[in-house]
N, C-alpha and C positions, 0 to 999 in steps of 0.2 A: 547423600546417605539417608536412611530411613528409620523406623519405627516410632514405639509411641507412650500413652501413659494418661492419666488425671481427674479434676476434679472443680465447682466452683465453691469462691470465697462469698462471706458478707458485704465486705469492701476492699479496696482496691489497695487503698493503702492505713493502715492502724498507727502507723509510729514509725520513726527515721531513725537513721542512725548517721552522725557526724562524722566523715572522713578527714582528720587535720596530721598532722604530724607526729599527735600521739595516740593514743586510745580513741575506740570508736564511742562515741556518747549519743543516748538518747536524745532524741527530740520530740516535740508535738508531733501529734499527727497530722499530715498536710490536708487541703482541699480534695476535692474530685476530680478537680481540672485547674489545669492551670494557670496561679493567675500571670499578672505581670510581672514579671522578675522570677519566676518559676517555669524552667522548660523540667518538662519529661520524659525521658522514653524508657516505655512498656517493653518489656521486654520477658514474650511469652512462659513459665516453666514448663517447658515442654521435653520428654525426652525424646530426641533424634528429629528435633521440627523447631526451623525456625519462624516464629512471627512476631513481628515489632515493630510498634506504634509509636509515632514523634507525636509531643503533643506543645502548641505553644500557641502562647496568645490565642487562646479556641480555638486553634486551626489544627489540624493533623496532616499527618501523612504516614505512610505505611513500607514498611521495608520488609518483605517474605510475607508470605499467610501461613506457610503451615502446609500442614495434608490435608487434602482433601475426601471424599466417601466415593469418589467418582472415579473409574480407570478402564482403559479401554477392554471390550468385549471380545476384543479377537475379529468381529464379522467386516471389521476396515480393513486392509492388507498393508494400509501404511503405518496402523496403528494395532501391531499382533500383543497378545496378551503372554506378555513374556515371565517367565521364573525372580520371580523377587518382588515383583508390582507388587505396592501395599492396595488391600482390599480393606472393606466397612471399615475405613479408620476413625474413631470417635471424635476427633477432634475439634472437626469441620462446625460444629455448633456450637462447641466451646469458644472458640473463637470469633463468632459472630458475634456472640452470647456477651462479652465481654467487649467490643467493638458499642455491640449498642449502649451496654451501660456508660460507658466512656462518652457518649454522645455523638460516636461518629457519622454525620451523614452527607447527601449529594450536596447539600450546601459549604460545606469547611472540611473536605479532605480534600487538601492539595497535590498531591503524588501519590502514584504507588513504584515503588522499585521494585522488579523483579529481580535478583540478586544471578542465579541461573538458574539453567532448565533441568531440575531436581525436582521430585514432586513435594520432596519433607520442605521446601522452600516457598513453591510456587504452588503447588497442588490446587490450594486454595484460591489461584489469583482469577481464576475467571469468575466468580460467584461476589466475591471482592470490587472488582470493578464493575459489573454489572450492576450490585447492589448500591455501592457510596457513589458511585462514577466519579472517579478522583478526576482535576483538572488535567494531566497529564499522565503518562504512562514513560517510565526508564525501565529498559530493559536488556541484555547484551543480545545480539543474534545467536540463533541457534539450529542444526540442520545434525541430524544422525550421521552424515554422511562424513564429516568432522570428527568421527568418533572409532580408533581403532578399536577398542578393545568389545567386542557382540556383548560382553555380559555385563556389559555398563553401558546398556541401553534403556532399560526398561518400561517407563512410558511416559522419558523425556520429551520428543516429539510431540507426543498428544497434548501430554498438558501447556508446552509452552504453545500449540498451536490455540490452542482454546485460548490461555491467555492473549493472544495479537488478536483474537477473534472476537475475543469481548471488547477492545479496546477499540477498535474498530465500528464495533456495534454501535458504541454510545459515543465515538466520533470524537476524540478526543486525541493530542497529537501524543505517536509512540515515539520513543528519543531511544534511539541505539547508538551512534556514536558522540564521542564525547570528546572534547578539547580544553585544554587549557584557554583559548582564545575567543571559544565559540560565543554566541550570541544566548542567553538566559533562558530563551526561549526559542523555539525552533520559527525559520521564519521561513517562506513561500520557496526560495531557491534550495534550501536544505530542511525540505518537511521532520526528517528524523535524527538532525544533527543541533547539542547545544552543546553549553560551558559543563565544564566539569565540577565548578564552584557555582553555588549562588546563594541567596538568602533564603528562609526560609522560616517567617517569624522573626523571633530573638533568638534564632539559631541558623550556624551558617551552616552548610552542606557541603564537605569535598567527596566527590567519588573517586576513588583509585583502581587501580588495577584494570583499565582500561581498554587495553592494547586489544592490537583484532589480527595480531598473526596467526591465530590457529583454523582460522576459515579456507580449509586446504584440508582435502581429503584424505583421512586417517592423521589428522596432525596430532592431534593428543588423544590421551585413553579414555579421559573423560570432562563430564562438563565442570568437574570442580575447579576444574585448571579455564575458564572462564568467566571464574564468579565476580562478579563487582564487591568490595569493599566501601562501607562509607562511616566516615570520622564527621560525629558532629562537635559543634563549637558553643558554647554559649557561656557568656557572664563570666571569660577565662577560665573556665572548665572545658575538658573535653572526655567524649569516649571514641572507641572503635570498635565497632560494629562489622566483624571481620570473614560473616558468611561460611562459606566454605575453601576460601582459600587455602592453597594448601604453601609447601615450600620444597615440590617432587620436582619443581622447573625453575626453582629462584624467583617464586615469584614473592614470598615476604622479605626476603633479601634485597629485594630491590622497590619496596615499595617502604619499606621501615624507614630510610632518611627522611620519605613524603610526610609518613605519619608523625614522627617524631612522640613526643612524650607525650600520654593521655592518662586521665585518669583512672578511665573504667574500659576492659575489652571484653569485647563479646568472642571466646575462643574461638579461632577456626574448627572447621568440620567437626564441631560439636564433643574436642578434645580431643578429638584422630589424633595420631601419631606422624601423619603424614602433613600437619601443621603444629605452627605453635614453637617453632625453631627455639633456640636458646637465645641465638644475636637476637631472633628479630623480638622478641621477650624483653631481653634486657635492653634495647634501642627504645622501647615501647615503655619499657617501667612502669606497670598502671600501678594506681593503688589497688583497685579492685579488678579481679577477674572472674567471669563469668561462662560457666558451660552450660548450652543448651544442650545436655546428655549427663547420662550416668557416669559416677567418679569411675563407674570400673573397667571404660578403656581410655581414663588418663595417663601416658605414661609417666614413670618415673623422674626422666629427665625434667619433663615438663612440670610436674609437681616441685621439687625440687627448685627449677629453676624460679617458680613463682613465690614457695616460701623465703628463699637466699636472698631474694628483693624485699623481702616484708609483706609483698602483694595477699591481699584477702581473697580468698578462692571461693565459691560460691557455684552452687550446683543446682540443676531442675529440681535435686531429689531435697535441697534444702525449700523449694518452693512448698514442695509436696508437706513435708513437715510440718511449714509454717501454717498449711491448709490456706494459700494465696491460691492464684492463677498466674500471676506475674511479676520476675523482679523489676519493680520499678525504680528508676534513678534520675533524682530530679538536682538539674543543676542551675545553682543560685550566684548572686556576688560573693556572700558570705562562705559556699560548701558544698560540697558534691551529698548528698543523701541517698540511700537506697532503701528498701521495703523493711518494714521491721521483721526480721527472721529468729527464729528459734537461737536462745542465745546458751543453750543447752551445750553438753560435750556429743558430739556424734561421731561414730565409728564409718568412716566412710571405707570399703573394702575392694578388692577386684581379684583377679584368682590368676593373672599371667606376667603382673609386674612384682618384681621387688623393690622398697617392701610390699607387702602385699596388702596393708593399711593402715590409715593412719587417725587419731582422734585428731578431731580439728573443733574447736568454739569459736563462735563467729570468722568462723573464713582462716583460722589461724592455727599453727598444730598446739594442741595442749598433752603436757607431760602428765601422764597419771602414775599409780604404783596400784599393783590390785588388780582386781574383778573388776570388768565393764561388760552391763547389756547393753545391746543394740540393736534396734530392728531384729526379735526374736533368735540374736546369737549373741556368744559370749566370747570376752577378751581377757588375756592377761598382759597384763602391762608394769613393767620394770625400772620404771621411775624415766620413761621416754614416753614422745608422741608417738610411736612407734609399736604396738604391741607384738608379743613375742611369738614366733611361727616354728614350724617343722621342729616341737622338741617336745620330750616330757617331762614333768616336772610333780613335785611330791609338794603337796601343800597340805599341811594337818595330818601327815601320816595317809593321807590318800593319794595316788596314782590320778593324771590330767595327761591329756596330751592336748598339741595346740599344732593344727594342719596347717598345711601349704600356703592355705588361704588367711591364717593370722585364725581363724576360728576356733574357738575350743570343738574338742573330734565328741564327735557321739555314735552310738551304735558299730556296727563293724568296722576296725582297723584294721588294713596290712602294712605293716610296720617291717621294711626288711625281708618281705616275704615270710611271716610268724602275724599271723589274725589274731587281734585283740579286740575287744568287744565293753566299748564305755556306755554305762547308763543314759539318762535323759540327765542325770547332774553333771554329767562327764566324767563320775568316779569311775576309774576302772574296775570292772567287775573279776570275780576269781570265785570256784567254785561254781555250779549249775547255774545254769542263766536258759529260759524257754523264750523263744523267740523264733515267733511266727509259730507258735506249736510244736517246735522243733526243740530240744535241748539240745543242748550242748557245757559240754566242760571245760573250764580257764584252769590251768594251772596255780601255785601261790605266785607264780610271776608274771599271771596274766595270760601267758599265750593259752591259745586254745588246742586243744590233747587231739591227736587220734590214735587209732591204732585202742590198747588194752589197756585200762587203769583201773586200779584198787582205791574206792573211796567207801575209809570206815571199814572193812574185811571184804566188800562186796565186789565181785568182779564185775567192771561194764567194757562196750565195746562201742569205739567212736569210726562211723566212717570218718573216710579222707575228705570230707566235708565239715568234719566235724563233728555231723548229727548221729545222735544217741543212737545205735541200733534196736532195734528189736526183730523178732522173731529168727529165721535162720538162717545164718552166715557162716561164708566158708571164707579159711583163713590159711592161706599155706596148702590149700588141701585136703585142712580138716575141718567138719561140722562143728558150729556150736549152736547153741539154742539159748534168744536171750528173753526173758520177759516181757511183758509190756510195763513194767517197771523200769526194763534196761538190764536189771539184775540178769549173769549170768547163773542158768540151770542147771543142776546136777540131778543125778538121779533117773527114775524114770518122768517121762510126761507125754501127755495124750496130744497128739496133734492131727485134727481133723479125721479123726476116727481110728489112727494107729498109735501104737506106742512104741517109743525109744527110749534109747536108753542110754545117761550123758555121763561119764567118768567124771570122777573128783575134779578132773582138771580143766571139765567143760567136755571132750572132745567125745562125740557121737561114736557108739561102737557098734560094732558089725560083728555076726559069728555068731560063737559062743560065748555065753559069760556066766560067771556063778554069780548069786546075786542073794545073798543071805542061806547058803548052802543050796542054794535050788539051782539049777542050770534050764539058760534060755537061749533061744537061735533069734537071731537078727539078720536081719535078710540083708545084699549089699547095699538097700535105702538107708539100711538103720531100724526099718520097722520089724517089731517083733512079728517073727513066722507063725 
């Protein structure tokens, strides 16, 4: 999956928070790196890009980069510039950017894993390994050719080829297949084959989801259904780091017993719907969960299944908030920690699940009653974490409505097929309201008039749009002439150099007419002869 998002911090980390049994409690702020007895992993706020950084004992290693600014041109034939490829993605230097303040170089990065051949994952890996030159290279194989579905191709191929290309470059061994049995290290008989476990630091490494059945032409739709998963271990804490796994093949269904219960998870496919099952949630039980993406294509179940656990939910867009780069989670003897975040109430929203959102403080739903802003919209909420959607409701004698999406409605409503039109307070309006230069008239019930209304003695005339007529309209057949007030004319009036002449009841006449004892001819325009 793709897209994007951000911005940089002062530091990396300001202040922790306690994960135990009960409440989450403050802590000091940690170091910049970590010491002994303190592992970390960075784990980018990115929306729709994963990149994350193991950090321990000064050593690193790297699991995804991210996107990259680089995608093929079209002038290769095996690398065509197809529909969806992200283009100038910004990220590429954030990530660097953040890479060196961390201290990463060719001396102490010890791996990179490429997770799969996605660009929001890999995009970034050949710049990545050509620059730190990590000791080794994991990565799964990859071949378009593997790939039934044409529109989930985009410019996997390139980037994972650039990725083997750099890896290659600076000569270092690539490890594709993986074993429970294997050797730690690849050795001269099997250059690209190790253990699926090994150390790394004061943190252990298992990689899962392993398997290499789908190397068979057209076997799956796409490369998500290849991605590597990795749980790391340290100080009896754990997380998982789950990529883009999905469970469209059973594949968290069968890898959930491996993982067994961790602290912190990194959601699949970035809170796709096509991961993130309910078993393999509740087999997983973290304390904390983590999206690299927007709340607003979490689905329901998934939300749900993670508050019914207790689990603390956490999102890019609370990194963004917090004005980080990365949530970071450092695991101790003592506690799992994570970045100090905004400890604020936030309206996280989305517009195709129900409910359609929910207040959450610190990762958890919070019951409000009342008025809530949020990121430049407003909520009503009824003594749930839950606020109230598709209704209206009267608060102080004023008229609110609250749409589909949990948002209070402003400007143009169709309610039922009947247009109603709320202020920027979200009061609804009643009586004249000019918008865009146009007026228009709300009934006292709000909906908006067409057709003829009497406001105050005055006759007006509303298109089927609503908007106020002016000048001359025929209605049924008959002329009227309305002001540039609106106000309907009687009488005579000069129009562009003739005169007519409008009965009491508005209606243009023609003929004869007496007109204060006098008689006059109207031609069949209406203009006097």
């Amino acid at each position: 999956m793709r897209i994007l998002s951000h911005r940089l911090p002062a530091a990396v980390v300001t202040a922790s928070v306690l994960v135990g049994a009960g409440a989450l409690t403050i802590l000091p702020s940690g170091p910049a790196h970590a010491a002994d007895g303190q592992e970390r992993i960075h784990i980018m706020g990115y929306n729709f890009s994963d990149a994350i950084i193991l950090e321990s004992d000064g050593r690193f290693a790297i699991i995804d980069s991210g996107e990259d600014n680089d995608y093929p041109d079209g002038s290769d034939p095996r690398y065509p510039l197809r529909p969806g490829v992200t283009r100038d993605n910004p990220l590429e230097a954030r990530t660097l950017a953040y890479l060196d303040r961390l201290g990463v170089t060719a001396d102490n990065l010890e791996f990179f894993l490429g997770t799969h051949a996605h660009s929001d994952h890999i995009g970034l890996a050949d710049a990545v390994i050509r620059k730190y030159k990590p000791k080794r290279v994991y990565s799964p194989e990859y071949s378009d050719e593997w790939i039934s579905n044409p529109d989930r191709l985009w410019d996997n191929q390139y980037i994972y080829d650039q990725m083997i290309e750099a890896a290659q470059e600076i000569g270092v061994p690539i490890i594709q297949h993986l074993s429970a049995d294997g050797p730690v290290l690849p050795t001269d008989d099997a250059p690209h084959s190790a253990a699926d476990s090994f150390d790394f630091g004061d943190m252990r490494i298992q990689i899962v989801n392993h398997q290499e059945d789908y190397k068979t032409p057209g076997a799956i739709q796409d490369a998500n259904l290849t991605a590597w998963g990795v749980k790391v271990t340290a100080h009896g804490h754990s997380a998982f780091l789950a990529a883009d796994i999905e469970n469209t093949d059973g594949d968290e269904d069968r890898i959930a017993p491996i993982i067994g219960d961790v602290d912190v998870l990194k959601l699949g496919h970035h809170g796709a719907a096509t991961s993130n099952s309910r078993d393999y949630l509740a087999a997983l039980h973290p304390e904390i969960a983590f999206q690299t993406g927007s709340f607003d294509i979490l689905p329901t179940q998934t939300m749900e299944q993670l508050f019914t656990m207790g689990t603390r939910l956490y999102t890019a867009d609370d990194v963004t908030d917090a004005g980080l780069e990365a949530f970071v989670v450092t695991l101790t003897d003592q506690s799992v920690t994570t970045s100090d975040l905004d400890k604020g109430v936030h309206v996280r929203s989305h517009s195709w699940y129900s409910p359609r959102a929910v207040a959450l403080r610190d990762g958890r739903p919070e019951a409000l009653t009342g008025w809530k802003a949020d990121n430049g919209s407003w909520y009503h909420f009824d003594g749930s974490a839950y606020p109230e959607e598709n209704r209206w409701f009267n608060d102080g004698g004023t008229w609110y409505h609250l749409g589909g999406n949990a948002r209070m409605s402003t400007g143009w409503l169709n309610d039922g097929g009947t247009w109603y039109y709320l202020a920027p307070s979200g009061a609804m309006v009643t009586g004249w309201v000019n918008n865009g230069g146009t007026w228009y008239y709300l009934r006292p019930s709000g909906a908006m008039a067409t057709g003829w209304i009497n406001d105050r003695g005055t006759w007006y005339h509303l298109a089927s749009s609503g908007a106020m007529s002016t000048g001359w309209v025929n209605d049924g057949g008959t002329w009227y002439y309305l002001r540039g007030s609106g106000a309907m004319a009687t009488g005579w009036i000069k129009d562009r150099g003739a005169w007519y002449y409008l009965a009491p009841s508005g209606a243009m006449m023609t003929g004869w007419i007496n007109d204060r004892g006098t008689w006059y001819l109207l031609g069949p325009s209406g203009a006097l002869v």
